[in-house]
C-alpha positions, 0 to 999 in steps of 0.5 A, a space after each residue: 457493496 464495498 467488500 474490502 481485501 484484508 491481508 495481514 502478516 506478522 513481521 519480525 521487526 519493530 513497529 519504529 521500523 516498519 513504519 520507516 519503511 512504510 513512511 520514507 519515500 527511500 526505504 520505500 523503493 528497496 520493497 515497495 514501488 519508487 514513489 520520489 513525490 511521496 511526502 507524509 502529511 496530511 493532503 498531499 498527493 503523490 503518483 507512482 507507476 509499477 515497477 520496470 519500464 512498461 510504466 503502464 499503470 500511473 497511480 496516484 493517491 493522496 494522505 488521508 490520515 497518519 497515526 505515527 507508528 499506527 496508522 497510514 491512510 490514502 486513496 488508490 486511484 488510476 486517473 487514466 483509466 477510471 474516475 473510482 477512488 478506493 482507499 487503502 489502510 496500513 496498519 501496524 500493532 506490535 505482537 509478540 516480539 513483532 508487529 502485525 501489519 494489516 492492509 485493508 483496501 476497500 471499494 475497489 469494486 468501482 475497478 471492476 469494469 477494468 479488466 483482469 489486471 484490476 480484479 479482486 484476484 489480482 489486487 489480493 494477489 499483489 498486496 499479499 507478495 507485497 507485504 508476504 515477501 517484499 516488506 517481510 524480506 526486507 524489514 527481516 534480513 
């Protein structure tokens, strides 16, 4: 059964910027991960590891759909360690002098066998520092 983690945050920032920040491979690494294969269309692929030199974790994911200033979508995967592919969604509506982001990242119960670090816990945790603090801090200085 696909239970998805929804998290969602009220930045004060343009919709245009956010998705910038969401979107440009550049902005990207100053609050989200290092992504240098990251290319917004439709079907690419790209892979990335978490932040620092451990570099235990490979992910990759591919575009599954792209509404400009709305909607990215695309795959969450660990090739290494699992053949499960989850989806995540960003999403972004602008509110009261801001904008609403929503993430919703579903299937992950296909991780479910890979330990702690993959937990419903652990992802809810990092999608809420993510976009809570990293994205929230930077798209608001």
């Amino acid at each position: 059964m696909n239970t998805p983690i929804t998290v969602e945050y009220k930045i004060n920032a343009p919709v245009e910027k956010i998705w910038k920040a969401l979107t440009d491979k550049n902005e990207m690494k100053s609050w989200y991960f290092d992504i240098p294969d990251f290319i917004l269309e439709e079907g690419k692929e790209f892979n990335f590891y978490e932040p620092g030199d451990a570099k235990k974790y490979h992910h990759q994911g591919r575009i599954l759909e792209i509404i400009p200033d709305r909607k990215l979508k695309h795959t969450w995967s660990y090739p290494e360690f699992s053949d499960a592919v989850t989806a995540v969604t960003w999403e972004l509506q602008e509110e009261n002098n801001g904008t609403l982001v929503t993430l919703t990242h579903d299937d992950i119960e296909g991780f479910d066998s890979l330990g702690e670090n993959f937990s419903r816990k652990s992802f809810t945790d990092g999608w809420n520092g993510i976009i809570g603090q990293s994205m929230k801090e930077y798209l608001e200085k």
